[in-house]
C-alpha angles and dihedrals in degrees: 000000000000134000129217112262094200118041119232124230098228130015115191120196111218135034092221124121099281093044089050096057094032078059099042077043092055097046103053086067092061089252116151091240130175131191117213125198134160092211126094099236130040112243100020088162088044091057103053094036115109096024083294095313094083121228087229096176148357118241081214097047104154133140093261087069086067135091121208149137085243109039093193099055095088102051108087092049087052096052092040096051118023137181082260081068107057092028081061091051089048092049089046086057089043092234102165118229154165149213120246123185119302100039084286115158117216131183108240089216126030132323091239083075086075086044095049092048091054099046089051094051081049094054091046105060091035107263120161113219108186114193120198088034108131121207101230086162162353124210119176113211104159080310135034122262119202121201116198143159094265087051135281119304126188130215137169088219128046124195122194112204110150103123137220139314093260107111105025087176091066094052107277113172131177078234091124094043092053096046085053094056094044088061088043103259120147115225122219108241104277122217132168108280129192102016138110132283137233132225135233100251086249085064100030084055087046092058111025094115092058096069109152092010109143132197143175105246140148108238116211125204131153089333097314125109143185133194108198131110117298120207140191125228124182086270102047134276145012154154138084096299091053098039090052091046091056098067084058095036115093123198105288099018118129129220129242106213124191100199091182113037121185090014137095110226084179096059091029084054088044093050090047080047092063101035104039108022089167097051109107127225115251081051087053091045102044087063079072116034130029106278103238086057100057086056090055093043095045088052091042098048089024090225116186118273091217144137111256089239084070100047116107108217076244088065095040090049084060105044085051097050086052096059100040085042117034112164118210124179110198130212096228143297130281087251121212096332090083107003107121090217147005121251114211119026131139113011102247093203078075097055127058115263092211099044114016091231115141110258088215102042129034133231084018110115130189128214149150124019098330075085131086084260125117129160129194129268114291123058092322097113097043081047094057088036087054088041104041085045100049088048097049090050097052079054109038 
């Protein structure tokens, strides 16, 4: 075991997004930084996101994207730092991409592109990224000393910037939450976001035939809404609506779902009424809404197979309340196995807003996703990882 004969000036914990550009950040400045990380390969997040072609930013990035105990917190990094900015860094590389719905930007090619970028940035100003280095401890004696399994490093200033729990299979570690209580900070409680939900087994049972079925619905919980596709998978539900609504859905919620929006089931049913009495429901239905799912529908709500000659407006009312609220109460989520980030983390109200330096210890600095900040689906989180790092690194 070695130690570090010169110190560094900045140390940063983690070669995810926010620790890379922290470290890009950092160097640009002329500090001696190195980047830290027990993983293999630099961006592992980076490289799965976006089904491999990384959802690097949102066109719409702004603090009201963002969940956290302290909604202001966010703020400075955001105007500091913006998705312009790191759209210009990835022009400057000539990384082709495009704009899918929802102001998400996507790389054409590969998300080791953005990697790539990043590594390269790194290399450039002279920062050190060293990969299968495990964190075994962190003392703190006028510097910090970091033990670790490559030997012991010192630094003056210390950057965590090792993420959440979502993902444990890509190496997700309460590391950052750990470091945070030894120096006397308090965590939010943290808890899976953005990620699907599971059904009670009467309703599993209910849906299992409709396995990759996808829909356009607004998705309710606790006065938040969404309005993207919806799908079924064989342990519950999916899709962007109900990944977004999890951040917002607490245990034993249930979920308002509009399976229709911007449509009226009840006059569509009435026209059909008049101008083809002897059409049945779940026919009528199934011009609306995928037809597996009207049979599931019409079993679940036992709604009546009947012509629509036969059907009372009462009926019709009802059959119309059940489609634009439908109300599901899931079992649970798939927690962090699957969940694409953590809610909760680091209190904020602890860390400097303009710095990300801890308010209780000095020199230890807070970004990315280890913090009480969460954004929605769709190039939020890379957008807060891009922003706290930069910022960290114009203060280390």
């Amino acid at each position: 075991m070695s130690t570090s004969e010169t110190p560094y000036d900045v140390i940063i914990i983690g070669a995810g997004a926010a620790g890379l550009m922290s470290g890009i950040s950092a160097g640009q400045r002329g500090k001696r930084v190195l980047i830290l990380d027990h993983a293999k390969q630099a961006g592992k997040k980076i490289l799965i996101s976006g089904g491999g072609r990384c959802n690097f930013t949102n066109m719409f990035a702004s603090p009201d994207h963002f969940l956290s105990q302290n909604p202001h917190f966010c703020k400075s990094a955001l105007s500091r730092y913006t998705q312009w900015d790191f759209l210009s860094m990835v022009d400057k590389h000539q990384i082709p991409w495009h704009e899918k719905t929802l102001g998400q930007l996507f790389c054409d090619d590969s998300a080791k592109d953005i990697v790539n970028m990043l590594m390269q940035e790194c290399k450039d100003v002279g920062t050190k990224v060293q990969l299968r280095t495990d964190v075994l401890s962190v003392r703190y004696q006028g510097q910090y000393h970091v033990d670790t399994s490559q030997g012991t490093y010192v630094t003056d200033n210390l950057v965590v910037a090792c993420g959440g729990l979502s993902m444990p299979k890509l190496g997700a570690s309460p590391l950052g939450y750990e470091l945070a209580k030894q120096f006397g900070h308090s965590i939010v409680p943290v808890r899976a976001g953005l990620v699907p939900f599971t059904l009670h087994d009467h309703d599993k049972a209910a849906f299992a035939d409709l396995t990759g079925i996808a829909t356009d619905v607004i998705a309710a919980a606790n006065q938040t809404q969404f309005k993207e596709a919806m799908l079924f998978t064989h342990r519950g539900l999916s899709g962007p609506a109900m990944l977004q609504i999890s951040s917002y859905w607490q245990a034993g919620d249930a979920i308002a779902i509009d399976l229709l929006p911007g449509d009226s089931v009840g006059e569509r049913l009435r026209d059909l009424r008049r101008e083809q009495p002897k059409l049945s429901l779940p026919n009528a239905l199934s011009r609306y809404l995928p037809k597996r799912l009207v049979q599931a529908l019409m079993a679940r709500q036992q709604w009546p197979q009947s012509n629509l000659a036969d059907l009372s407006n009462q009926a019709i009312d009802s059959i119309d309340r059940d489609i634009h609220t439908w109300v599901m109460k899931p079992n649970g989520t798939e927690g962090y196995r699957t969940a694409e980030v953590t809610l909760g983390g680091v209190n904020v109200n602890e860390v400097s807003s303009k710095t990300m330096e801890s308010l209780k210890q000095p020199g230890l600095y807070f970004i990315g996703e280890v913090l009480d900040v969460t954004g929605w689906l769709g190039g939020y989180n890379f957008q807060w990882a891009w922003s706290s790092g930069w910022v960290a690194g114009q203060s280390v």
